[in-house]
N, C-alpha and C positions, 0 to 999 in steps of 0.2 A: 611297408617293406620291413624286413628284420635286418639289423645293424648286424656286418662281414663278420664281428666279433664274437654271433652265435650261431657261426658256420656248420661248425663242427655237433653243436649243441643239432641242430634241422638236419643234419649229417643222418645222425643217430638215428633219431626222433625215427625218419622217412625210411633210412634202412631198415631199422627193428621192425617196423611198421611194416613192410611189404614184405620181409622175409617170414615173417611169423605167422602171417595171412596164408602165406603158400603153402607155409611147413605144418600151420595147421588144416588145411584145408584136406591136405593130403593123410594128414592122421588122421582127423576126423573120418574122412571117406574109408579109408583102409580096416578103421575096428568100427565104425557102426552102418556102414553102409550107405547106399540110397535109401534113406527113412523118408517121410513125411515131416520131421523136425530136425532134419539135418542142417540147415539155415541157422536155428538157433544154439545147437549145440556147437558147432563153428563156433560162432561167436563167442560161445563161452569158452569155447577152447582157444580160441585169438587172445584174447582180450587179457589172459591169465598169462596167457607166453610172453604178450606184450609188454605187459608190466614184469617180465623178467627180462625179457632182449635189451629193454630202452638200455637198463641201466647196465647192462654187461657189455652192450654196443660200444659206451660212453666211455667205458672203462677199459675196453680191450681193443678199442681200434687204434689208440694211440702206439701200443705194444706191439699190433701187426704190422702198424706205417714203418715202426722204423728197426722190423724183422725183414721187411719186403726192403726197407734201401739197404741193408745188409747182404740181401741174399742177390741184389743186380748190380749192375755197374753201366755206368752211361754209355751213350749208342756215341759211336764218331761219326757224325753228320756230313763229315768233310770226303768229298768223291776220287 
């Protein structure tokens, strides 16, 4: 198991990670089509995003956590 303290670090990692898979997936398809090496070219379209999201993930989520506790305010539980 990974120690609580690289929460935020697997945070990243698995966001960047699924989000750039989609958003490539979806550009890929959109400018080259249903090809025959559309699998590969994906990939290579992933793989390049990925290695730009990790590290903007890493960098920009701390900015949006605490734009998002800025922009709400707590629910009153009490009925």
């Amino acid at each position: 198991m990974i120690p609580a303290r690289y929460a935020h670090v697997l945070f990243s990692l698995l966001l960047s990670g699924l989000m750039s898979l989609l958003v490539s997936l979806i550009a890929t398809l959109k400018n080259a089509g249903l090809k025959a090496d559309i699998l590969s070219l994906w990939m290579g379209a992933w793989l390049s995003s990925w290695l730009l999201a990790f590290p903007a993930v890493l960098v920009i989520a701390p900015m949006v956590r605490r734009l998002v506790a800025r922009l709400t305010v707590a629910e009153d539980h009490a009925a």
